[in-house]
VMD Tcl script that builds the backbone (N, CA, C; Angstrom):
set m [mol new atoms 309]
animate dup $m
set s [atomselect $m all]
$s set {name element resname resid chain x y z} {
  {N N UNK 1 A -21.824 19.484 2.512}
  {CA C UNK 1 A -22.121 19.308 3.914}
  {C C UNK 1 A -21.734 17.894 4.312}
  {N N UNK 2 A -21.033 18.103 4.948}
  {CA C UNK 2 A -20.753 16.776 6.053}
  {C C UNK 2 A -21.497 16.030 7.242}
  {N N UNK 3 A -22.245 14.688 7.105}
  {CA C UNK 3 A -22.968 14.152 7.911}
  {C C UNK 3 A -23.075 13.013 8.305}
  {N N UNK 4 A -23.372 12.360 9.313}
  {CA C UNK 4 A -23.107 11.044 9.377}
  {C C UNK 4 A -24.520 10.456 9.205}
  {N N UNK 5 A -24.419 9.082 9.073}
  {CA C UNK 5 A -25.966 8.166 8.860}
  {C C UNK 5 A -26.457 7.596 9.753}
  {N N UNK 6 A -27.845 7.658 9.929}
  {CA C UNK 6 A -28.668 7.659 11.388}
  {C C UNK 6 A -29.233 6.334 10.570}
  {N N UNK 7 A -29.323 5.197 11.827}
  {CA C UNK 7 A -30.128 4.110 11.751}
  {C C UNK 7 A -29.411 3.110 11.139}
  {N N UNK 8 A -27.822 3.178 11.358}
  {CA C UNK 8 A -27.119 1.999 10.836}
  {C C UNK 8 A -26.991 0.925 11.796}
  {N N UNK 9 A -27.714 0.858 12.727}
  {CA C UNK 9 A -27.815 -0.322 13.867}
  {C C UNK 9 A -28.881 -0.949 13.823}
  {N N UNK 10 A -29.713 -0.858 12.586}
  {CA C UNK 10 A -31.529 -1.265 12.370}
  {C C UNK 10 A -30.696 -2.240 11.450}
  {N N UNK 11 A -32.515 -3.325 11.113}
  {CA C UNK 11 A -32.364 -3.922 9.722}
  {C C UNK 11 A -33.154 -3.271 8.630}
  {N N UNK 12 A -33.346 -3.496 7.743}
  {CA C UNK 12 A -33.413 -3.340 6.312}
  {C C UNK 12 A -35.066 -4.285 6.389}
  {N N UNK 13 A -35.988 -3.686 5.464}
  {CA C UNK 13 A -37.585 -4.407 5.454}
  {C C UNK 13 A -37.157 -6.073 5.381}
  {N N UNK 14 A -35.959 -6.344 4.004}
  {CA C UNK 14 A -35.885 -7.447 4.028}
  {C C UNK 14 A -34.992 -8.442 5.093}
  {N N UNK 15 A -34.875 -8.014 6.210}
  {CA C UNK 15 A -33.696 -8.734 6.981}
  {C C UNK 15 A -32.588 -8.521 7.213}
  {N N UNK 16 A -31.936 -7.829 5.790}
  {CA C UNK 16 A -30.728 -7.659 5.608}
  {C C UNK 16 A -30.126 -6.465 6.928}
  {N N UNK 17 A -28.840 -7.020 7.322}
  {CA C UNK 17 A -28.341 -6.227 8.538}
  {C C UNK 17 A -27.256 -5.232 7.725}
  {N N UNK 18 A -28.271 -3.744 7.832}
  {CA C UNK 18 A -27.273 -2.518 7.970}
  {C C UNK 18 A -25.421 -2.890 8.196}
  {N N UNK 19 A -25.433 -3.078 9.507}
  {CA C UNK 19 A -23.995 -3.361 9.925}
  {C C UNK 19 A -23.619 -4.186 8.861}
  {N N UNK 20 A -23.845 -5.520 8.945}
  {CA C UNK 20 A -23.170 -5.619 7.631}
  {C C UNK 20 A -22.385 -5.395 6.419}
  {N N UNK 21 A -23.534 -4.785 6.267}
  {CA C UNK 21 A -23.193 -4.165 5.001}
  {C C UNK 21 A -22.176 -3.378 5.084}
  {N N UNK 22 A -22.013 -2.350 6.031}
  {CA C UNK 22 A -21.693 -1.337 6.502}
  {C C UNK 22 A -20.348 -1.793 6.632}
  {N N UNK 23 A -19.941 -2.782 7.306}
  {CA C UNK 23 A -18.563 -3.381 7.162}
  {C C UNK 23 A -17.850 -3.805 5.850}
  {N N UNK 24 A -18.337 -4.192 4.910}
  {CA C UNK 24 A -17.812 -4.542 3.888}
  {C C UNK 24 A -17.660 -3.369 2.435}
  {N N UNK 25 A -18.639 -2.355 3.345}
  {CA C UNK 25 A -18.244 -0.952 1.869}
  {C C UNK 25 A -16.551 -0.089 2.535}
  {N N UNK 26 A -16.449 0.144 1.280}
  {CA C UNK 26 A -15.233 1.277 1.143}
  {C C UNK 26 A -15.575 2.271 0.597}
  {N N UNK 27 A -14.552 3.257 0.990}
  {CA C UNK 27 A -15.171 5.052 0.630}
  {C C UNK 27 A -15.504 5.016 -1.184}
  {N N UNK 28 A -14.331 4.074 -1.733}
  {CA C UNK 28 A -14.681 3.876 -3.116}
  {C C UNK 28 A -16.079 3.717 -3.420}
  {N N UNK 29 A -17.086 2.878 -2.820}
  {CA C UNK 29 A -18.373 2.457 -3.148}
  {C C UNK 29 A -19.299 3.833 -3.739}
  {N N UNK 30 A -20.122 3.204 -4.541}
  {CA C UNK 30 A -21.028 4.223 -5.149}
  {C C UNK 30 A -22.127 4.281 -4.157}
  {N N UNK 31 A -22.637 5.687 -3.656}
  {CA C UNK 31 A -23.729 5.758 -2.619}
  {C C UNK 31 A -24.775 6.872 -3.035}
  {N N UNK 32 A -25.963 6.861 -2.834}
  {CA C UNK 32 A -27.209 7.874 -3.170}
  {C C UNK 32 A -28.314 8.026 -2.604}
  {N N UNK 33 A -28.804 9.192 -2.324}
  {CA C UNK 33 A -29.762 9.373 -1.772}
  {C C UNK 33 A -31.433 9.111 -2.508}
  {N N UNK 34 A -32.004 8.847 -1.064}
  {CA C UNK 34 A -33.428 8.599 -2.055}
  {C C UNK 34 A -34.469 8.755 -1.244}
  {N N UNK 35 A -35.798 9.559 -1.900}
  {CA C UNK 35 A -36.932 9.708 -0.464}
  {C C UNK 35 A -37.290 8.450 -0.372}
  {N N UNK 36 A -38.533 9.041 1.044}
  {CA C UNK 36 A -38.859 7.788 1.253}
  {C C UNK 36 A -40.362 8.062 2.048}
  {N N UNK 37 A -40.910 8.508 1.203}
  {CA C UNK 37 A -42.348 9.173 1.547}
  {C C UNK 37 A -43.530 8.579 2.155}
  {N N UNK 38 A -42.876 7.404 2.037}
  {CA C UNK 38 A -44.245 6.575 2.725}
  {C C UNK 38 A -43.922 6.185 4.029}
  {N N UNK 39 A -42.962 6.301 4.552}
  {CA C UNK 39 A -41.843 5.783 5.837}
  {C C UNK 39 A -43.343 6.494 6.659}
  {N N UNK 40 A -43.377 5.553 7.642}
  {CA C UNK 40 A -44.599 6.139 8.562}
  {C C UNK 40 A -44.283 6.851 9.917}
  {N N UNK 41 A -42.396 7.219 10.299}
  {CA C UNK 41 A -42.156 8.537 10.951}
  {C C UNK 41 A -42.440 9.254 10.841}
  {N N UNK 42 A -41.827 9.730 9.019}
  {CA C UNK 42 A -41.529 11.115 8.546}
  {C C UNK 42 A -41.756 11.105 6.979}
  {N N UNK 43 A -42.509 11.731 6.724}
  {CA C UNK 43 A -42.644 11.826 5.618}
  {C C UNK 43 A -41.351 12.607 4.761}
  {N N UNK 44 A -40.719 13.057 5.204}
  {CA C UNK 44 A -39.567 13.781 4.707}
  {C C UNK 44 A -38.539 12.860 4.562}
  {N N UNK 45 A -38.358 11.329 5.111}
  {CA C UNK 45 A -37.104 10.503 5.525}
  {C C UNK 45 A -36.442 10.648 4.000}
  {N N UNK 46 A -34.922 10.274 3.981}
  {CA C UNK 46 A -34.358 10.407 2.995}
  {C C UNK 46 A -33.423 8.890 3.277}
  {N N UNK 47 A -33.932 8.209 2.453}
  {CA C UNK 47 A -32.720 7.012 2.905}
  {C C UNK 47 A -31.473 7.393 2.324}
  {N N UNK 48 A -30.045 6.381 2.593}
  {CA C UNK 48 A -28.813 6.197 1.990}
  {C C UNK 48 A -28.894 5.157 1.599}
  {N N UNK 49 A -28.419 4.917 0.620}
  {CA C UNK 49 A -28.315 3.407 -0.291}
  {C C UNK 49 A -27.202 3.410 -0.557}
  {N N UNK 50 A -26.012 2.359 -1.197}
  {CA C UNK 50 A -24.933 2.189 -1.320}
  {C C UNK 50 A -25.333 1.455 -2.841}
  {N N UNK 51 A -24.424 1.149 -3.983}
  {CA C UNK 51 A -24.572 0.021 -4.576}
  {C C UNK 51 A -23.182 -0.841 -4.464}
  {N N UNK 52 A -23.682 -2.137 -3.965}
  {CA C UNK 52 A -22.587 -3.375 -4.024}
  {C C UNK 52 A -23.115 -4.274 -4.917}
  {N N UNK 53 A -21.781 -4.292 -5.795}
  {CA C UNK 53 A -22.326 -6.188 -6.512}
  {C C UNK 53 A -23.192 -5.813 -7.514}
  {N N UNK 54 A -23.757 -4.487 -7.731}
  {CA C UNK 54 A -25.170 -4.565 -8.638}
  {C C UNK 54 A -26.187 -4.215 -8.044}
  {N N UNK 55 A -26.495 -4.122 -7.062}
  {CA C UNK 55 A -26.967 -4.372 -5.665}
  {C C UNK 55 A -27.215 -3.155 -4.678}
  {N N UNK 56 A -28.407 -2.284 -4.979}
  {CA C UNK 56 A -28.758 -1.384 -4.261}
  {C C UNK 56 A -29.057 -1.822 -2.640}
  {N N UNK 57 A -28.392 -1.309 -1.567}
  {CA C UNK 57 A -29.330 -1.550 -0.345}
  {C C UNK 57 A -28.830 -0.659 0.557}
  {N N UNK 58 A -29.886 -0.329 1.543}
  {CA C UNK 58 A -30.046 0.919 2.427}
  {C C UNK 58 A -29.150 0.346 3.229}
  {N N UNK 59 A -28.212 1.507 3.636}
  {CA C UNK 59 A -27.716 1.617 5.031}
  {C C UNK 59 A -28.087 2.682 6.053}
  {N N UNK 60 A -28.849 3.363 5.934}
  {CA C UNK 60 A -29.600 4.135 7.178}
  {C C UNK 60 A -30.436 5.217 6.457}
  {N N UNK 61 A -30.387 6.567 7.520}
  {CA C UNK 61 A -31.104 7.912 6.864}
  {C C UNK 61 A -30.748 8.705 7.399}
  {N N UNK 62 A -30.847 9.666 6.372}
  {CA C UNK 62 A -30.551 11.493 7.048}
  {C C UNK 62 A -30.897 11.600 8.012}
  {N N UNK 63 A -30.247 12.162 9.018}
  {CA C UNK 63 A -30.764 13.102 10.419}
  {C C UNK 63 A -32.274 14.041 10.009}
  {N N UNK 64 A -33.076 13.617 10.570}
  {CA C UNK 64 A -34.088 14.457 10.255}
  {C C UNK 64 A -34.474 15.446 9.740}
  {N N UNK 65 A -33.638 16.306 10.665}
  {CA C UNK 65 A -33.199 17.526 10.298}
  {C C UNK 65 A -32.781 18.508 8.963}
  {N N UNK 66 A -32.245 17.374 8.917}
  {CA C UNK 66 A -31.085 17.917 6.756}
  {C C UNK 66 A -32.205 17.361 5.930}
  {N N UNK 67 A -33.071 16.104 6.493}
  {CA C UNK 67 A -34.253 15.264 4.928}
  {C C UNK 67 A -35.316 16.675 5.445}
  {N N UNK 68 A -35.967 17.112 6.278}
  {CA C UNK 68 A -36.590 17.954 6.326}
  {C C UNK 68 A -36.063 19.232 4.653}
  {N N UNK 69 A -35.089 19.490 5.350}
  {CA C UNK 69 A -34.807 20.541 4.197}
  {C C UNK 69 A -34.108 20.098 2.499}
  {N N UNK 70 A -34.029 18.667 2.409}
  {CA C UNK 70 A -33.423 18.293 0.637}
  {C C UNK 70 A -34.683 17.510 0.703}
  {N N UNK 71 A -35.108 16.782 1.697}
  {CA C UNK 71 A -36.587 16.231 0.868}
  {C C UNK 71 A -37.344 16.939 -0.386}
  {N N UNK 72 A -37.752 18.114 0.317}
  {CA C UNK 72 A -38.410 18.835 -1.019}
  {C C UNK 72 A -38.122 18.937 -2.002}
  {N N UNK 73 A -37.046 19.808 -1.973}
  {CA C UNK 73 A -36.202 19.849 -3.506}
  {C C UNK 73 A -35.835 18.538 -3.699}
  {N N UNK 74 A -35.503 17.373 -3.249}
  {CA C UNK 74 A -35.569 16.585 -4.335}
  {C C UNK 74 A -36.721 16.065 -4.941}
  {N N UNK 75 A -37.810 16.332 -4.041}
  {CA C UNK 75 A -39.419 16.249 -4.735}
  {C C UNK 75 A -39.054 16.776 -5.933}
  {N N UNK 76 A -38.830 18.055 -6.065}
  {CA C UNK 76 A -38.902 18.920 -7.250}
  {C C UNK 76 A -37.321 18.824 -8.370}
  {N N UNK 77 A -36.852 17.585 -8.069}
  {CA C UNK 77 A -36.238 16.972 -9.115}
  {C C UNK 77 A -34.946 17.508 -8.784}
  {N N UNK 78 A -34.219 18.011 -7.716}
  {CA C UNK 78 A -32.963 18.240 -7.191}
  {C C UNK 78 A -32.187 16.994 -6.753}
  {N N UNK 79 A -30.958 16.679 -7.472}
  {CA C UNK 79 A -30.501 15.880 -6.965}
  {C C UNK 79 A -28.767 16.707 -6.352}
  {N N UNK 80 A -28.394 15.054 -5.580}
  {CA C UNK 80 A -27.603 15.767 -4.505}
  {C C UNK 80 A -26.194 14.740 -4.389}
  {N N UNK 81 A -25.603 15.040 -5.289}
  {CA C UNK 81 A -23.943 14.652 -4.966}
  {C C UNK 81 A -23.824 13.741 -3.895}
  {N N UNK 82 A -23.734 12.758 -3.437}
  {CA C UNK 82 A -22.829 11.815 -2.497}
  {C C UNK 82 A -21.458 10.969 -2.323}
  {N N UNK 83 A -20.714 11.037 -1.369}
  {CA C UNK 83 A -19.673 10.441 -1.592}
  {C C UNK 83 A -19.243 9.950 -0.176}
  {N N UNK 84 A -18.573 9.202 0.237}
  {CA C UNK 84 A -18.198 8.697 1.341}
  {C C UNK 84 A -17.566 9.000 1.946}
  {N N UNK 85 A -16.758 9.137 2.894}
  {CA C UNK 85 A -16.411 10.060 3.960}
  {C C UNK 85 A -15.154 9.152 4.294}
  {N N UNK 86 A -16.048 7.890 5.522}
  {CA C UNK 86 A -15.503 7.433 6.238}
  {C C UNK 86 A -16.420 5.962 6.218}
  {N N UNK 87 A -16.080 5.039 6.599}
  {CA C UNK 87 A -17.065 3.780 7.258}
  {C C UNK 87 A -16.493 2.741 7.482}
  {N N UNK 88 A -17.481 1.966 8.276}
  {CA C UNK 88 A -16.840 0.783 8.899}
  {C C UNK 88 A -17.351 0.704 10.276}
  {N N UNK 89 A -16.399 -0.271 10.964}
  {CA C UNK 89 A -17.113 -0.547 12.223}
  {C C UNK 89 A -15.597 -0.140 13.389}
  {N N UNK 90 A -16.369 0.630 14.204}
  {CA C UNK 90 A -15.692 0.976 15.497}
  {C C UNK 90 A -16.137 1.360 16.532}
  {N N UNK 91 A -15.335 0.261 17.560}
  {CA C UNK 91 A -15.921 0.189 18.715}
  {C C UNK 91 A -17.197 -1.152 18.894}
  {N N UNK 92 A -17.209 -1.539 17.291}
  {CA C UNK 92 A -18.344 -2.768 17.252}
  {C C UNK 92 A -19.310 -2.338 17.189}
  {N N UNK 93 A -19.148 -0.668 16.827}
  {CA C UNK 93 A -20.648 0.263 15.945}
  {C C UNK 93 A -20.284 0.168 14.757}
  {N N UNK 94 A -21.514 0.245 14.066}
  {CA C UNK 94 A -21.367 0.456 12.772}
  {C C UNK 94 A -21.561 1.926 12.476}
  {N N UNK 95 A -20.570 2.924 11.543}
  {CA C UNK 95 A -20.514 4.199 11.343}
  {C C UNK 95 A -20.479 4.466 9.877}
  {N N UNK 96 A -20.781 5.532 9.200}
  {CA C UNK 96 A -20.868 6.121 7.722}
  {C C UNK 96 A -21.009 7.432 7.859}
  {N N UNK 97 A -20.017 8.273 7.271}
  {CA C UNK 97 A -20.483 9.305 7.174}
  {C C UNK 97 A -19.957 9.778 5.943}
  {N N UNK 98 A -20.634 10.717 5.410}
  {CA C UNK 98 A -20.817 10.862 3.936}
  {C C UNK 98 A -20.796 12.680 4.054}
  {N N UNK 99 A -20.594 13.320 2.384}
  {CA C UNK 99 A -20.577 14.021 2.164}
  {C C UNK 99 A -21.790 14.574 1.192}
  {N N UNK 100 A -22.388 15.396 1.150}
  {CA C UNK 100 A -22.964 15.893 0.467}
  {C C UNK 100 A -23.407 16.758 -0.143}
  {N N UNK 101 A -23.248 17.039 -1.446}
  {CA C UNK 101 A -22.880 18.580 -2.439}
  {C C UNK 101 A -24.121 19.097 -3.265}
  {N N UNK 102 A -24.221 20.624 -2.799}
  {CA C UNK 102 A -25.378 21.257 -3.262}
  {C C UNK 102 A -26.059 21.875 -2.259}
  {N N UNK 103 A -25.814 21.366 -1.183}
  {CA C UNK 103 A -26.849 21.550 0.193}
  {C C UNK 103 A -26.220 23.128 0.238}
}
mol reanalyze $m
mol bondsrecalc $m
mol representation Tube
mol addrep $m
């Protein structure tokens, strides 16, 4: 399934700016999903993480919608293929959209 990443215009708990980041990954980069159960929206949120450098850090979250339905199963130890799509900045948005296998 093909989707793009919601909340790449936020920061990160520690400061760190999404966009950022978001500018400097390539489709090459290693990326993964991960709950995020304590998030006080949604208990279902599913962040995206990238690793740079060694260096895990969020660049947004599932559309509600899709963490509603892989949240669980990955409760129950399902994991879920990621790979990069597209990203970068256009238009002076920051964009990601990713792929994801199993869904």
């Amino acid at each position: 399934m093909r989707t793009k990443v919601t909340g790449v215009t936020f920061s990160n708990e520690d400061g760190t700016s999404r966009a950022s980041i978001i500018a400097r990954m390539t489709e090459s980069d290693s990326i993964c999903l991960e709950r995020d159960p304590y998030n006080m929206y949604d208990s279902n949120a599913v962040k995206v993480c990238v690793l740079m450098d060694g260096v895990k850090q969020q660049i947004g979250f599932l559309e509600k919608g899709l963490a509603a339905e892989i949240s669980p199963k990955m409760r129950r130890g399902a994991q879920f293929p990621v790979s990069i799509v597209g990203c970068g900045i256009y238009y002076e948005r920051p964009y990601c959209e990713i792929e994801i296998d199993g869904i």
